[in-house]
C-alpha angles and dihedrals in degrees: 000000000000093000090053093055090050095050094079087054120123116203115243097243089049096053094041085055099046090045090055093045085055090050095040084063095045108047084043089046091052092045100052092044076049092054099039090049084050110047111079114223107199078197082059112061122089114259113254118264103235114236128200127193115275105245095190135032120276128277080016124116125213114234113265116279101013123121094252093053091057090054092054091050093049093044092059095047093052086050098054088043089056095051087046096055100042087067084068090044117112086235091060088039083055091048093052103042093049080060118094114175087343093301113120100237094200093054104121092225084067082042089052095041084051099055085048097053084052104049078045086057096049099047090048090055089055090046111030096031115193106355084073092060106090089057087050087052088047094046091044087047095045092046097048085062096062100036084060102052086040082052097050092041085053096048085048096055080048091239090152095185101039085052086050099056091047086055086055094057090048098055095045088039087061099039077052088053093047105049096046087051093053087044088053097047094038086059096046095049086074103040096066101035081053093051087049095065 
């Protein structure tokens, strides 16, 4: 009986480890959503929409083939060009590509949701011991995912350090990954010898 209460055990290094590995990414995941927020892109602001002086009042129309109406009419094509063309603008590609199933990755109430998830994680580790190492597996793996398609998209906007620091959160998110998988499996090795036996 004794030998089935201690097999959920972690050992104290490993949780300690595997604690560190989960606040190094974060700390390296909040850093680099800090930078990128801060750090102010001129390629990355919506180009003005150009606006021209109403000629007439508005919800009016101006009779047909007056001048007036031809400025209304160019107004409103200017207008649709301008919205056209800001779907092909670095600022709407970075929109997008912060969206993930229609959720803003970079809101700080996700970033928020994340570090929680985390500091949960870890105090499950010190509480539950092994048996929370195979969520701590799924969230390393799932993250990594997305750390690695945030890291290429970085690389490719040529934001060295952000990408970096992106590069950073991978790595420690693997070696997350990896030592949570060998604590698992080191835990279930005796388990079943033991009920083998």
């Amino acid at each position: 009986m004794a030998l089935n209460s201690t097999s959920h055990r972690l050992s104290r290094a490993t949780a300690l480890l595997l604690a560190g590995l989960m606040v190094l990414s974060t700390a390296l995941f909040v850093a680099g959503v800090a930078l990128e927020r801060s750090s102010s892109d001129p390629d990355d602001t919506h180009p003005s929409t150009p606006q021209f002086a109403p000629t007439v009042s508005a919800g009016a129309e101006a009779p047909e083939g007056s001048e007036a109406r031809e400025a209304q009419e160019r107004q409103e094509a200017a207008a649709a060009a301008s919205q056209e063309s800001a779907e092909g603008t670095p600022a709407h590609e970075a929109a997008e590509q912060n969206r993930v199933f229609g959720i803003d990755v970079e809101s700080p109430w996700v970033i928020a949701s994340v570090v929680l998830l985390i500091l949960l994680l870890i105090a499950a580790l010190f509480l539950l011991g092994e048996r929370v190492m195979p969520l701590v597996v799924l969230v390393a793996v799932v993250a990594t995912v997305f750390d690695l398609r945030e890291a290429g998209y970085q690389l490719g906007q040529a934001r060295y350090l952000i990408a970096a620091l992106a590069i950073g959160v991978v790595a420690s998110r693997i070696a997350t990954a990896v030592v949570a998988w060998l604590a698992w499996r080191q835990g279930a090795q005796p388990a079943t010898s033991t009920g083998a036996s």
